[in-house]
N, C-alpha and C positions, 0 to 999 in steps of 0.2 A: 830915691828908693821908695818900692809900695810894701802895704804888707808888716810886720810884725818889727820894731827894733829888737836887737838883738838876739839871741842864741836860737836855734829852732827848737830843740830840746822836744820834740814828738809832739811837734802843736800840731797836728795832719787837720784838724779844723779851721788852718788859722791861712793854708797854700793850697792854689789849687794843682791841678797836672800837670799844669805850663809853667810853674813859678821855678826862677832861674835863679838858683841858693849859691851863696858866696862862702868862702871859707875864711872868718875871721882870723884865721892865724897868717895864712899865706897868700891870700887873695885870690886864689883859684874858684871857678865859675864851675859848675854841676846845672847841663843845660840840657836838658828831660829830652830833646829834637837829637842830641848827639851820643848823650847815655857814657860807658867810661869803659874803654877798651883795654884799660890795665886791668880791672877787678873784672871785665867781659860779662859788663853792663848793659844789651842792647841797645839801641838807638828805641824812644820814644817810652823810657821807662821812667814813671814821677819820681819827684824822689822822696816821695809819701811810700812809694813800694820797694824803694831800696832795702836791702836787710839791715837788720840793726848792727851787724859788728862791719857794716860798712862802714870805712873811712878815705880821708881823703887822699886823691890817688899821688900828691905831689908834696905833703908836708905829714901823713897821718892822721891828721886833727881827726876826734870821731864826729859823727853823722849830726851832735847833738849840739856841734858849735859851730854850723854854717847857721846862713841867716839869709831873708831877701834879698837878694839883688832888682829883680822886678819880678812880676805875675801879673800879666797879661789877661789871666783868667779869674783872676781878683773878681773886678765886676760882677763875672757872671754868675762866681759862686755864691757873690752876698742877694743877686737876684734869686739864685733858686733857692735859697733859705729861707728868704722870704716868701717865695712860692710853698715852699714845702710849708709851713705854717699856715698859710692861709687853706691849703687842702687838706690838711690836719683838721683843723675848723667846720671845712665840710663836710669831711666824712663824719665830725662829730654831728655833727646837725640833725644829718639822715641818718644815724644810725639811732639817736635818739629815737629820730618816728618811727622807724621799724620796731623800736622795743615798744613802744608809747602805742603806736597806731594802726600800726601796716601789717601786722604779724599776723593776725588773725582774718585779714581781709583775704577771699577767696582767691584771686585774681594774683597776690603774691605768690612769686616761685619759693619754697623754702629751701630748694638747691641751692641760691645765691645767694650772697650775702653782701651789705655796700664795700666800694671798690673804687681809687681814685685811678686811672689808668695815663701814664701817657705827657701829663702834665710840665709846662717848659712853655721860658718867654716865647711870644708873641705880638710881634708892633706895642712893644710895652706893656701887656699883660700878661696874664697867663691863660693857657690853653689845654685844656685835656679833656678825659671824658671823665662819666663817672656813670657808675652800675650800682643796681639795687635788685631788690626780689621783683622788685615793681615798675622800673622802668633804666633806660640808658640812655643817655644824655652829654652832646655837648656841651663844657663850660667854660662861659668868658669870667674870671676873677680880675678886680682892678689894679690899674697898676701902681707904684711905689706914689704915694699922693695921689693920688685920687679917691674923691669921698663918693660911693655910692650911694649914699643913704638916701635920697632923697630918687632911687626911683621908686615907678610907681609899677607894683606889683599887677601882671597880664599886660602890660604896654608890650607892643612889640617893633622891632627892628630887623631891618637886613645888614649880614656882616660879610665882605667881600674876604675871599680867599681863593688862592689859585686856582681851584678847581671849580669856583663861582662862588655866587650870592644864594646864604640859608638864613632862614627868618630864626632870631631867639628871640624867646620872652625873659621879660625882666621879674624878679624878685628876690626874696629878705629870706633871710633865718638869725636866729640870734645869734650864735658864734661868726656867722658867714659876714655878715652884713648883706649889700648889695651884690647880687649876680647875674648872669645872662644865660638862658640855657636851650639850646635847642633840642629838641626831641628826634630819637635815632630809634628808640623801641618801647612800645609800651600796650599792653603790658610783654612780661619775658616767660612768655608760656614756651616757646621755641628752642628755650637752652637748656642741656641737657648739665651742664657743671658749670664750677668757677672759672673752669680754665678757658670753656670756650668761648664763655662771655668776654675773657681776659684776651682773646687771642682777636675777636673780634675787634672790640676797642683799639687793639693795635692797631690793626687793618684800617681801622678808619681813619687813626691821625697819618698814619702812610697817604689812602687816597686821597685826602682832604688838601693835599699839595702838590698832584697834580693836574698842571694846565690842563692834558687833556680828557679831562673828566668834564672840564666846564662847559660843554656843549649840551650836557646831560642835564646839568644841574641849573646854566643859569637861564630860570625861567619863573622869575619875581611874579608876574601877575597870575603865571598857572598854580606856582606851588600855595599864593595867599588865597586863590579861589580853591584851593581843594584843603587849604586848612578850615577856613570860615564854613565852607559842607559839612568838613565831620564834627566841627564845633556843634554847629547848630544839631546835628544828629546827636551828638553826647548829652548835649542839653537835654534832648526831646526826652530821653532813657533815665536820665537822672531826675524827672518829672514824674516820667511812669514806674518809675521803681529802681532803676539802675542807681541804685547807693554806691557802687565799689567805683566808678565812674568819678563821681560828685568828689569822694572822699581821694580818690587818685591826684584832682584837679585842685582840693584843697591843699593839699601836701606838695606840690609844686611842680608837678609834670606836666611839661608842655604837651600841647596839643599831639596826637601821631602822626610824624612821617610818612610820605607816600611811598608805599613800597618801591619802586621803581628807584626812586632816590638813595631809603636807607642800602638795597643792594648795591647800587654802586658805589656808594662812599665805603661799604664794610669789605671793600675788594672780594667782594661775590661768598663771601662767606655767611652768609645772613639769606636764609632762604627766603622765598614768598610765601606768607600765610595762604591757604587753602581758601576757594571761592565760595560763598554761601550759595547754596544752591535755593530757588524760592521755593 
């Protein structure tokens, strides 16, 4: 048996969707794929969403003295609680700068606010984005055992996924620890609310898995020559006066995105910034 001994008694934090609950009085099985055609239960209903004065459909027992039988889903839900804590920790991070740092900087949108979007294992980590006034970004958080701590803050990496290879940088925040983040917009002059930022981010962990994006996308030595250009042009600006830059770069936003890139990962929701003309 997985899962909780004895009574269920409204643990709904303790089974996932799939958990296949026993009736300790009479042995009968409550199996979420088949649902209970006496009380006309549909087929693929938890039994987290059964009603309360459900009972059992072969001896009565109520709702509140079945028990595990298995949960299949067990795993996955103690991975995303721990996901969900570690992105708790993020959003606390960056929200901190924004009150601390970001708030008055020009270049912040103050339509948007930080926003963890999307987030769910990945080859043993976690994966999602995340949104600010000030920029949007993929994030790799580590996985159950593993210490981050020891990377070193601007190093960077390529991370394969279906739709190809995107470069992230590595760094720290105090709540966070160690992370990886690749840059998808910055700054978010282009969005006009919360939601469209939110609708974007979806979009992109949609495209981000499929294959046939990767012909767009994987191209390792053009996308790190066209990062190292606008680095070294950020530099030049933040030499001659560009402070909102420098201060962007201290706070932990990765380099920009080439537009051709972010449009296609944001399944075309993400328009092209306007040309400067000389």
């Amino acid at each position: 048996m997985t899962g909780f001994e004895g009574s269920y008694m409204g643990a709904h934090d303790r089974i996932s969707d799939q958990a296949l609950m026993e009736c300790k009085i009479c042995w009968s099985t409550y199996d979420p794929a088949i649902g209970d055609d006496f009380r006309q239960v549909l087929p693929g209903t938890p039994f987290n969403a059964l009603p309360e004065d459900w009972k059992c459909p072969n001896c009565d027992a109520p709702k509140a003295q079945f028990m595990v039988r298995e949960d299949p889903g067990a795993p996955l839900m103690i991975e995303q609680r721990r996901i969900d804590e570690h992105v708790r920790n993020l959003t606390a991070d960056f929200r901190e700068i924004w009150n601390s740092t970001m708030r008055d900087v020009p270049l912040s949108n103050k339509a948007l606010s930080v926003e963890a979007v999307g987030f769910r294992p990945y080859e043993g980590r976690a994966l999602g984005v995340l949104f600010s006034p000030w920029f949007m970004n993929l994030i790799l958080l580590p996985g159950a055992g593993e210490d981050w701590s020891d990377l070193v803050p601007g190093a960077k990496e390529m991370v394969e996924f279906p739709s190809g290879c995107y470069e992230f940088i590595h760094n720290k925040r105090d709540l966070t620890g160690g992370y990886k983040a690749c840059s998808l917009f910055s700054p978010m002059e282009e969005f006009q609310t919360q939601m469209q930022a939110r609708e974007v981010a979806q979009a992109i962990m949609a495209e981000l898995f499929k294959e046939e994006n990767r012909a767009e996308t994987d191209r390792k030595s053009e996308i790190r020559a066209t990062r190292e250009a606008e680095l070294a042009e950020k530099e030049a600006e933040a030499e001659t006066g560009g402070a909102e830059f420098a201060q962007l770069s201290e706070d932990g936003v990765a380099e920009l995105a080439t537009p051709s890139r972010r449009q296609l990962i944001s399944g075309g929701l993400a328009s092209e910034p306007a040309k400067e003309t000389e």
